[in-house]
N, C-alpha and C positions, 0 to 999 in steps of 0.2 A: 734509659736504663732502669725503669721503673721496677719495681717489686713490693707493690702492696704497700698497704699503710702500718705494717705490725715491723719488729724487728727481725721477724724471716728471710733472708731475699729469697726464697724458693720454696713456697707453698702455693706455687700459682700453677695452674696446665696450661703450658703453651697452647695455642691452638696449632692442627696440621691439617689443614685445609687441603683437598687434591684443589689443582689449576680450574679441573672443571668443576668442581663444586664454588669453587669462588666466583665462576664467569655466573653459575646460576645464580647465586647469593645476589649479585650485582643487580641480574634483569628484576628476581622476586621483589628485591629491596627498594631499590633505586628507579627502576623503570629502566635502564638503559642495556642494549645491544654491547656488546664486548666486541671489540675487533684483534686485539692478543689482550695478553697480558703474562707478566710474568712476576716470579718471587723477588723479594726486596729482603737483603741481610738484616736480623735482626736479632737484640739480646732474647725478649720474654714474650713481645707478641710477636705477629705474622701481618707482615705487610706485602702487599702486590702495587707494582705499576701497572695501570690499567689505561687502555686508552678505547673510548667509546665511541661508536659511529653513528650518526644520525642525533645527536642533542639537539633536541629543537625546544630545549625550556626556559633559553633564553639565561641560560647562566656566562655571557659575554663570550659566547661559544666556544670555551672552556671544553677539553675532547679530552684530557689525560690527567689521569687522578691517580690516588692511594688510597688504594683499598687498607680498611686499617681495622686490621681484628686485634682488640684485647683478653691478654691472658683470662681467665676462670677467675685470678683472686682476684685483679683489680677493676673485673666486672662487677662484684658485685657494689664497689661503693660507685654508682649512677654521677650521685652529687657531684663527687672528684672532675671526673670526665667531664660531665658539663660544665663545669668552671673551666676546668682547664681548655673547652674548647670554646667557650665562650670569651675567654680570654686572647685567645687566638685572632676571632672572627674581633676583639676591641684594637688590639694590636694592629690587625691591617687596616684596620678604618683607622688609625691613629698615622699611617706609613707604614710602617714596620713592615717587609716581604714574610710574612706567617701568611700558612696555609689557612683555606676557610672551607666550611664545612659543603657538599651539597646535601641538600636534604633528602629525605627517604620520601617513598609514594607520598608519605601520610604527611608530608609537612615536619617530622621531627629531623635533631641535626645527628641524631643516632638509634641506632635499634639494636634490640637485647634477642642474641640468634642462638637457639640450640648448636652444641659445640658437636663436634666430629665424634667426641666419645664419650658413652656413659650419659647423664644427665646433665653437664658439663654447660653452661651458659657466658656466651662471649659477647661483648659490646661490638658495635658495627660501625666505621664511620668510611665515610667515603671522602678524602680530602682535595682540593686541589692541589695537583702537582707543581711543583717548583723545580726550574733548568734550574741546570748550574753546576761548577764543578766542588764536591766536598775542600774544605782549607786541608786536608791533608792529601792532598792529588799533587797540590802547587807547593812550590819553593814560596814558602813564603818571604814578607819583608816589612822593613819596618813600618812602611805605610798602612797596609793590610791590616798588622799587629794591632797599633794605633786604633785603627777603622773598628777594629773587634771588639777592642776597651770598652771606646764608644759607645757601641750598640752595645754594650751589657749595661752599660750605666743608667742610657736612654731606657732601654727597655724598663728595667728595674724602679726608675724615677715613674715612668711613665705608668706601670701597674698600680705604684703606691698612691699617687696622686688623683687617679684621674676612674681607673680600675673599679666597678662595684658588681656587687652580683649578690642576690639573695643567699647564694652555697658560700659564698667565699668562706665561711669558714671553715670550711673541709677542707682546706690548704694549712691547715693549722694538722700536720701529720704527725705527729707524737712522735713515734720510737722507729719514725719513718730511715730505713738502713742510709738510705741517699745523702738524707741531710745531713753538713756537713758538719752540725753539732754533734751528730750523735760517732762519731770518730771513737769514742770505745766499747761499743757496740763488736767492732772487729777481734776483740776480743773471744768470740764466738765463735769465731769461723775462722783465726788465723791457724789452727791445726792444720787446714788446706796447705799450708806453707812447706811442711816437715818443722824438723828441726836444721834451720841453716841460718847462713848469713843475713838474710830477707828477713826470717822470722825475729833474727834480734833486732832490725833496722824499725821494722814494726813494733814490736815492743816498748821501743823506744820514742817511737813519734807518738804511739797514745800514752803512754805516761808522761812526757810532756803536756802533749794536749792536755790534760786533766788538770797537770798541774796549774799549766800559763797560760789557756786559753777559755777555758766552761768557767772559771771567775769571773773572765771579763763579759764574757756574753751578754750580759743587761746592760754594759756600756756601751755599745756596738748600735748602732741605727738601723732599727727592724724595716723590713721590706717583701713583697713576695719577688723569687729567684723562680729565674728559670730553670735555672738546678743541674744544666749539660749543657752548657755552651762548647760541647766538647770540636774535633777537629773534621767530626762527622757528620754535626748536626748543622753547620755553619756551611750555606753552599758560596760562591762567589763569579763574578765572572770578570773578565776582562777589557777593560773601556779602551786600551790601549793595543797597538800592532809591533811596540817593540818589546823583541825576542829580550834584551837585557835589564829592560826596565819597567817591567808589565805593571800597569795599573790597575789594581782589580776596586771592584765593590761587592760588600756584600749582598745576595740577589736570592736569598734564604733562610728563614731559620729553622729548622724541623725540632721535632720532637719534644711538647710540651707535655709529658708523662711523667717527670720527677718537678715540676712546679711545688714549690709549698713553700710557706711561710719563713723567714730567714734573714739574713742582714745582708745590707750592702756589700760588706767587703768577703762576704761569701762568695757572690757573682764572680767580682773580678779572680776571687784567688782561685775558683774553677775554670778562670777561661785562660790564668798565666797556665797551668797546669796541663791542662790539653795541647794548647797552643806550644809548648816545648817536647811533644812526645814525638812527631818529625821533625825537630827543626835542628841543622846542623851546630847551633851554637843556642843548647837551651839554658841556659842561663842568663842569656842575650833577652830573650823574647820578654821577660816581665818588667824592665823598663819601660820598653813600650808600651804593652797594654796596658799598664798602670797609667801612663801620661795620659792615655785615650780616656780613659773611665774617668781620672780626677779632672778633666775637662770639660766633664757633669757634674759629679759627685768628689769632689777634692774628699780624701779620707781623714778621720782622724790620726791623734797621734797614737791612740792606743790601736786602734785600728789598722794603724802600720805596722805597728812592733807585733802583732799577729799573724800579719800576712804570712809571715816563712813557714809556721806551722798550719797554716791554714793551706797553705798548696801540699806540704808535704801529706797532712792530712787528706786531702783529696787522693793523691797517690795513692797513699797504704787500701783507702778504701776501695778504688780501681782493682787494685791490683790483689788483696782479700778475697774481693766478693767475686773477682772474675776465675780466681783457679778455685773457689768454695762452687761453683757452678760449673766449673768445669770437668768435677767432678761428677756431679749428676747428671750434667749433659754432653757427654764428652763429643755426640755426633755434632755440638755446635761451637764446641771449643778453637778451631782457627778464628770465628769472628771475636769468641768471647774475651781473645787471650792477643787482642790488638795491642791494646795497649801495652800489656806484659814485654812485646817486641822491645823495646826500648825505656821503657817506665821506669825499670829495676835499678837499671844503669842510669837515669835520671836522679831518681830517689836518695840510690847510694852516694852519688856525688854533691849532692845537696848536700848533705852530712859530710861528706868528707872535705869540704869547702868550707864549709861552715857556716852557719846563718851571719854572723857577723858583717864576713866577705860578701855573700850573696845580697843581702838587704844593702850595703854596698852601691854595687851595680846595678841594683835595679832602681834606689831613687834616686841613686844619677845621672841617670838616663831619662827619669821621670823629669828631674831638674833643668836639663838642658832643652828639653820643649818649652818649659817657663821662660827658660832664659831669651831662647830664639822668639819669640810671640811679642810682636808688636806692642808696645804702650799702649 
């Protein structure tokens, strides 16, 4: 759900690619024969599943990719993209299911393509395709939950630790809309709202924020975040054949486009916050994910007492920046306004529960994975 490194989210030109200009983009680019392909949902750029016929470059005969055009703004910062996809191609060398790049004719892992309109210049990457089915297809469950925690912790540990790259600091995105610091930011864009019940709920998660949580910010353990471990970006599949007790793993992780500089308990509090926007009992699901993630990264305590404005935060910013878009692009507004399906009624209830109760349940549910764990 990228949008540029400034506080805009929408000063970028989507690209609109016809089907057959992308099958040509591919052969010009890439060298490869198109056999279909088709459009891939998306917030700001334009992505195609592609699947290619005849790969003889010896890429482990690898035939179905992502085609993956970026918008006009966040072409022009190179550096970004190359971390960010450079990071990707350290991830799967590390384990991690992230997609890796193939390269263009020339050996590069992307190329800078005249856009479809005006002077307009898009980034080009072609990724390997990842099965699987997104975590919001499945009834999830507490294992899965757990499993997701996990892999945000892992990843997170594993960027800060181990991660180098000469751009890395272009993940340092300033007054970047995404990050989860910048929560009064929305301030800007909550007009989108009207005037109603939403806009006071908003209101009120960022002046909180302001008040309990940009204090603590320099207490918090810095890290780079993947920044959307949302329920779409996460694919998984099924190790198991029963219908009641399916065991999934995760077998994906897409979309490294909001990457940037951020703290620990960012990650987990963006993956409690997606991970409840299907699930029949969301107030249930951040127990879990939290026991998964503190079973890398155990949080602080100030870092705890943050977490409820820190999902809720994520919300307001969801759910802001996707009707402030939906208004500019309203032919895209069903994908945009996913979240909105159930988010509003999430958010609302958080409040109406109260952080007290909520934080509550969720670290003791966290507690009871302690308890059960072997000496």
């Amino acid at each position: 759900m990228s949008s540029g490194n400034g506080c805009q989210p929408q000063t970028f030109t989507k690209p609109a690619l016809s089907e057959k200009e992308a099958t040509e983009l591919v052969d010009r680019v890439f060298g490869l024969k198109v056999s279909w392909l088709r459009p891939l949902p998306s917030y700001d750029d334009q992505n195609f599943h592609v699947c290619v016929s005849g790969n003889s470059s010896g890429a482990e005969g690898a035939d179905e990719y992502v085609l993956k055009i970026t918008n006009s703004e966040d072409s022009r910062e190179p550096d970004l993209i190359q971390v960010q996809t450079q990071a990707m191609m350290f991830l799967n060398a590390e384990g991690f299911p992230s997609a890796t790049p193939y390269l263009t004719k020339d050996g590069s892992i992307m190329s800078l393509e005249s856009g479809d309109t005006g002077n307009k210049k898009h980034m080009v990457r072609l990724l390997t395709y990842l099965p699987g089915t997104p975590v919001a297809k499945i009834a999830t469950n507490a294992q899965i939950l757990y499993d997701i925690g996990k892999l945000a912790a892992s990843l997170d540990k594993a960027l800060a630790e181990k991660f180098r790259h000469p751009s890395v600091k272009s993940l340092h995105r300033g007054q970047f809309i995404w990050n989860l610091a910048n929560v009064p930011l929305l301030e800007q864009y909550i007009d989108a709202l009207g005037q109603n019940k939403y806009h006071a709920v908003v209101e009120r998660v960022i002046e909180q924020f302001k008040g309990k949580v940009i204090p603590k910010l320099s207490s918090f353990r810095a890290c780079i975040n993947h920044g959307d471990l949302n329920d779409h970006n996460i694919l998984v599949d099924s190790s198991s054949t029963s219908l009641e007790n399916p065991q999934y793993r995760v077998s994906g992780i897409l979309d490294f486009s909001d990457m940037s500089y951020g703290y620990y308990v960012f990650e987990v509090a963006i993956a409690i916050m997606y991970m409840m926007i299907e699930s029949p009992d969301p107030l249930g699901v951040g127990g879990h994910v939290l026991a998964g993630f503190e079973s890398v990264v155990p949080l602080t305590a100030e870092e705890r007492g943050a977490l409820f404005l820190l999902v809720s935060g994520r919300f307001a910013q969801s759910l802001v920046i996707a009707a402030h878009t939906a208004l500019l692009y309203p032919e895209n507004k069903e994908y945009l306004m996913i979240t909105a399906k159930t988010g509003w009624k999430h958010l609302m209830m958080m409040f109406e529960v109260g952080q007290e109760v909520v934080e509550k349940k969720w670290f003791e549910t966290a507690q009871a994975y302690t308890d059960q764990a072997p000496a």
